[in-house]
C-alpha positions in Angstrom: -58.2 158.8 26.5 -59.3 155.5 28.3 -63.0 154.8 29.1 -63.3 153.0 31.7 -66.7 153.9 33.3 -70.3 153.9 32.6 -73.9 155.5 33.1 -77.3 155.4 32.2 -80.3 157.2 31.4 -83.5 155.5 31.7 -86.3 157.6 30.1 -90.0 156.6 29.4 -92.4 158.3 26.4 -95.9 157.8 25.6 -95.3 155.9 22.8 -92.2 154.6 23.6 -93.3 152.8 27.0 -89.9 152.5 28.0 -86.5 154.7 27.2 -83.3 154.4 28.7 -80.1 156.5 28.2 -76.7 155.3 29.7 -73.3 156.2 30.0 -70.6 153.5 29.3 -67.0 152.9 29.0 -65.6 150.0 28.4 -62.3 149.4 29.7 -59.5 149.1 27.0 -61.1 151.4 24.8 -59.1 154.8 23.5 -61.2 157.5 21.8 -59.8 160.9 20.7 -60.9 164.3 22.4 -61.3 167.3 20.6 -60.3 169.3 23.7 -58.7 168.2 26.9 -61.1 166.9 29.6 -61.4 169.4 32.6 -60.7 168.8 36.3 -64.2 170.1 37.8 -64.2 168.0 40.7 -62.1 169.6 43.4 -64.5 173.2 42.7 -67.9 170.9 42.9 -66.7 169.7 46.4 -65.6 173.2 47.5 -68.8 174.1 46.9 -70.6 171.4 48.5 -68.4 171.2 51.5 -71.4 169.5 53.7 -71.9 166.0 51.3 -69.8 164.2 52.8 -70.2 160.3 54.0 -67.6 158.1 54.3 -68.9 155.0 52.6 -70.9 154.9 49.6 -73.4 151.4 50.0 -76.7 150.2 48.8 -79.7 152.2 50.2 -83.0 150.0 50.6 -85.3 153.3 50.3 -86.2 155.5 47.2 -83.6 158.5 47.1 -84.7 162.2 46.1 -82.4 164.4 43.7 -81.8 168.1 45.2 -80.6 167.2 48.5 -77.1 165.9 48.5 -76.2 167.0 52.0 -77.8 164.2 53.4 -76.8 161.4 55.8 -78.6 158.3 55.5 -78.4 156.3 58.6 -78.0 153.3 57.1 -74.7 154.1 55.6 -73.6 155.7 59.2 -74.6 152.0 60.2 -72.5 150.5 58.1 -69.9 152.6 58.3 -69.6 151.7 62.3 -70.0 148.0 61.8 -67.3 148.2 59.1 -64.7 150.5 62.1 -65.9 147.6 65.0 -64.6 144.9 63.0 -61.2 146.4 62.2 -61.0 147.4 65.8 -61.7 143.5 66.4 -59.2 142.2 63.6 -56.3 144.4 65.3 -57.2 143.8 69.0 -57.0 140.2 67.6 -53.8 140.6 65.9 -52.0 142.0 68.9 -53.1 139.3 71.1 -51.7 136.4 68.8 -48.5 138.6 68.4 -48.5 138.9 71.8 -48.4 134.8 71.7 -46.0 134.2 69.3 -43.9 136.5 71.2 -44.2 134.8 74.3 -43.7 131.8 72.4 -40.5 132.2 70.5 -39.3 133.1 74.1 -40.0 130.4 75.6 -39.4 127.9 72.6 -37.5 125.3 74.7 -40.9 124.2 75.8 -42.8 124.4 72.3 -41.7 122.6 68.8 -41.2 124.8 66.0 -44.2 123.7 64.4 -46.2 125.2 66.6 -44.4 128.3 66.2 -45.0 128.5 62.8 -48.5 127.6 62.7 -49.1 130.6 65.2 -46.5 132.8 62.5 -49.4 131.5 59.9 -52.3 132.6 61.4 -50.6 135.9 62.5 -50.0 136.2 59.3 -53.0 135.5 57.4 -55.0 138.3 60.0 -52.9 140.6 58.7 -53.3 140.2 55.3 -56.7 140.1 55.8 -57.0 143.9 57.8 -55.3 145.0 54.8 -57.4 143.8 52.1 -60.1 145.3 54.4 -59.0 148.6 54.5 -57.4 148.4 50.9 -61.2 148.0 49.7 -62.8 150.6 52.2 -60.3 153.1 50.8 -61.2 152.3 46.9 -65.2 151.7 47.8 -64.5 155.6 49.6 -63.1 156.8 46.5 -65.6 155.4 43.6 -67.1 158.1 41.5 -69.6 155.8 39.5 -71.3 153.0 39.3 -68.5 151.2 37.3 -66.3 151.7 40.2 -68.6 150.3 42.9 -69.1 147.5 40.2 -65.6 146.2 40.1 -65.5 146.0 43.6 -68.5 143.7 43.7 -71.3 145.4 44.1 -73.7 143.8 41.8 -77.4 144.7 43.1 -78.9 147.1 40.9 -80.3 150.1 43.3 -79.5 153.3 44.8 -75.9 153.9 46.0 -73.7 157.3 47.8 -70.9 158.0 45.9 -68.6 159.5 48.7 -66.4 161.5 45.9 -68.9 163.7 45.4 -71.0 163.5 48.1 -74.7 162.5 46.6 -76.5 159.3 46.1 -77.1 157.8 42.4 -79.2 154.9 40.8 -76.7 152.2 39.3 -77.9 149.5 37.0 -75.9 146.5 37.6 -77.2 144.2 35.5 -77.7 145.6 32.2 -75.0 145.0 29.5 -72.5 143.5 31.8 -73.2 146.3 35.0 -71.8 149.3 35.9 -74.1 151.8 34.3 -74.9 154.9 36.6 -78.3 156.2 35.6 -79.0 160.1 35.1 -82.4 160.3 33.6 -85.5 158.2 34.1 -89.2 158.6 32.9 -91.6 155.8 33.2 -95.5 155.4 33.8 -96.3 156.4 37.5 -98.8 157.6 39.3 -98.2 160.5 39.8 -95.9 161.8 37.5 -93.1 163.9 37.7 -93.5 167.5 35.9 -90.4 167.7 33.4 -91.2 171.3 32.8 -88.7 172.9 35.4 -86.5 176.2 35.6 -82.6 176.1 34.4 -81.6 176.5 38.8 -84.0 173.0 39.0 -82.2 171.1 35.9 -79.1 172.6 36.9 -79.3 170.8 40.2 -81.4 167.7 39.6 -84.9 166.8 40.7 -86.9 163.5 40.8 -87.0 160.3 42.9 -84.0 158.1 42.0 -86.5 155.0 42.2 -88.8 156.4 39.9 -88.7 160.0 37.5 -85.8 162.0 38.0 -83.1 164.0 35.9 -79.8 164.0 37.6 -78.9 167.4 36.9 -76.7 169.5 34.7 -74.5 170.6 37.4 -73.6 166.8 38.2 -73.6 165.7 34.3 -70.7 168.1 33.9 -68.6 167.0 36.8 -69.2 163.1 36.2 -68.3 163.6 32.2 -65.3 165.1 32.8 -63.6 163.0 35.4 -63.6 160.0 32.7 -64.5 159.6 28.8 -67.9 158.1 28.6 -69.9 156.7 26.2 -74.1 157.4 26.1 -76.3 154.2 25.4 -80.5 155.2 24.2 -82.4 151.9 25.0 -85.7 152.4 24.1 -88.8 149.5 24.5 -91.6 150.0 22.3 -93.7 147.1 24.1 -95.9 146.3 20.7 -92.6 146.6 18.7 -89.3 145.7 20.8 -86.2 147.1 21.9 -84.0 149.9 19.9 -80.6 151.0 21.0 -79.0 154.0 19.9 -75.5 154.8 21.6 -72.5 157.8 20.9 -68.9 156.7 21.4 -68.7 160.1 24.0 -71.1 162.2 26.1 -69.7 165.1 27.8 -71.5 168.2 29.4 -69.6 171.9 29.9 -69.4 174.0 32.9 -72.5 176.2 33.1 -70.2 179.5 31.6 -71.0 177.1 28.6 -74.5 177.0 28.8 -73.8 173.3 30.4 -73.1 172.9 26.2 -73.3 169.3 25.2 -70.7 167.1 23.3 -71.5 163.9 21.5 -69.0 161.1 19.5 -70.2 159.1 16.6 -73.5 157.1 16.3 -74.5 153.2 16.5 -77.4 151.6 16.8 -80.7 149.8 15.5 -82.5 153.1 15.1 -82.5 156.4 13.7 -79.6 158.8 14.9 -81.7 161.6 16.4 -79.7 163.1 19.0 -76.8 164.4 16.8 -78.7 167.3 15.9 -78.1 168.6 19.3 -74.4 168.3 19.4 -72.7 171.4 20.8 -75.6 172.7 21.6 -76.3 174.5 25.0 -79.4 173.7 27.3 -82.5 175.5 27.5 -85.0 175.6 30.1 -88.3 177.4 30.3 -86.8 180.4 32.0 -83.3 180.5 30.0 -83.8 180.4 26.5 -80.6 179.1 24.7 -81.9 177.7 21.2 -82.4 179.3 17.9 -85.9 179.3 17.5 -87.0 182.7 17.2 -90.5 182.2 17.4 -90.1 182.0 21.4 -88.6 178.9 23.2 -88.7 175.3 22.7 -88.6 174.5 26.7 -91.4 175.8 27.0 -93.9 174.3 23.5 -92.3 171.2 24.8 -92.6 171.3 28.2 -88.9 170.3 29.5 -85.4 171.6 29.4 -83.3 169.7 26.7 -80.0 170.8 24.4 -82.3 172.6 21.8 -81.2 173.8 18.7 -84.8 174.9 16.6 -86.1 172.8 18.2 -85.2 169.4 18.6 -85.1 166.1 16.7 -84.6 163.8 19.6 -86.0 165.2 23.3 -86.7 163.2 26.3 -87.6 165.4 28.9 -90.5 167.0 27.1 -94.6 165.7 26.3 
């Protein structure tokens, strides 16, 4: 299986001032599924047949999780200015073929070079409409933030993924770019409450410029379009930066209990988050884990893949 795609989680604790998970794949990389990756993506549209915007671009304004219906008016903005100047390029093509036309008719009274040179320009408009479109189409079909990377978008920030029809926070800048970023925690003022029902982590809540968990609905769609990889990077600010990353991240379908799958470990810390492997979420209302003493969501305050209870959680105090 080829990875070929990234994300991120950024997530902030108490006494780790600053944690960040990602998702990341590099290109020419294989790694070995124990079961075949799924084909989620045509039922998540069918059931979000409303998110729908036909150019994903960067947004300037804070973006909240839970509504992925919406249209911002920027990208409608851009998305006309984008049709006008096609509209332009071809109005301008047809004139100059209009032109050469007219000239190759009447070549007795222009050189050949001049016929040419219009045959260039012609030429080089065309070619140019094309690459134009060519782009719009892949920029239309990008389903992460490794995608919008390789077609040059290299501003770190909130983008709309058109695919699937929701906006998401890319980091392009960190470890070469491209890493699409589906859980944040860090100190603000206020904070966002962590300690949320299975519908609520299910479908994502949060500000994608500040606290937010992307949701389990989403996790499980974007994991198994492409293999990816998960990156921890943690900042202790009195004693530096740890990294702890898993050659795969997947997430089931919510029949599985949105059940998580993780590859092998690397890092400069302690492999914590194996623990959980293959185990399904719990939230405060849906208890999943095998504590029998009650549930961990809720001593913990968050939903996480608890198995009695946890040895690495990031959505809890």
């Amino acid at each position: 299986m080829n990875i070929n795609t990234s994300a991120k989680l950024v997530y902030l604790l108490y006494i780790l001032p600053s944690i960040h998970l990602a998702l990341s794949a590099p290109p020419n990389k294989d790694i070995d599924l124990e079961t075949p990756l799924e084909d989620p993506i045509q039922t998540y549209m069918e059931e979000h047949p409303n998110s729908t915007i036909p150019i994903p671009w960067l947004l300037p304004n804070p973006a909240v999780i839970g509504h992925a219906d919406i249209g911002p008016s920027e990208l409608q903005s851009d998305l006309k200015e984008v049709k006008e100047d096609l509209v332009t390029r071809i109005s301008e093509l047809k004139e100059d073929g209009e032109k050469l036309r007219t000239s190759i008719e009447g070549s007795s009274g222009a050189t050949q070079i001049q016929i040419n040179a219009l045959k260039t320009q012609v030429f080089q408009k065309i070619h140019e409409v094309q690459d134009q479109v060519y782009r719009l189409g892949l920029t239309v079909m990008a389903g992460d933030c490794q995608d919008l990377y390789e077609l040059g978008y290299n501003a770190t920030g909130v983008y709309y993924l058109q695919k699937f029809g929701r906006q998401v926070h890319c980091d392009m800048e960190t470890d070469s770019g491209g890493w699409l970023v589906i859980q944040r925690r860090v100190r603000v003022d206020p904070q966002i409450n962590f300690d949320q029902s299975w519908y609520t982590y299910k479908k994502g809540f949060g500000d994608l410029e500040s606290e937010f968990w992307i949701g389990n609905e989403f996790l499980h769609v974007l994991t198994n379009q492409k293999a990816y990889k998960l990156s921890v990077d943690m900042v202790d600010y009195e004693k530096g930066a740890y990294v702890a990353s898993y050659s795969l991240f997947r997430v089931g379908n919510e029949d599985s209990l949105f059940s998580l799958d993780l590859g092998d470990f690397a890092g400069n810390t302690t492999d914590a988050f194996s623990y959980h492997h293959g185990r399904p979420f719990t939230a405060n209302d849906r208890d999943n884990d095998l504590y029998k003493a009650g549930n961990c969501a809720t001593y913990f305050s968050g939903g996480w893949w608890y198995e009695n209870c946890y040895d690495a959680h990031l959505n809890g105090v």
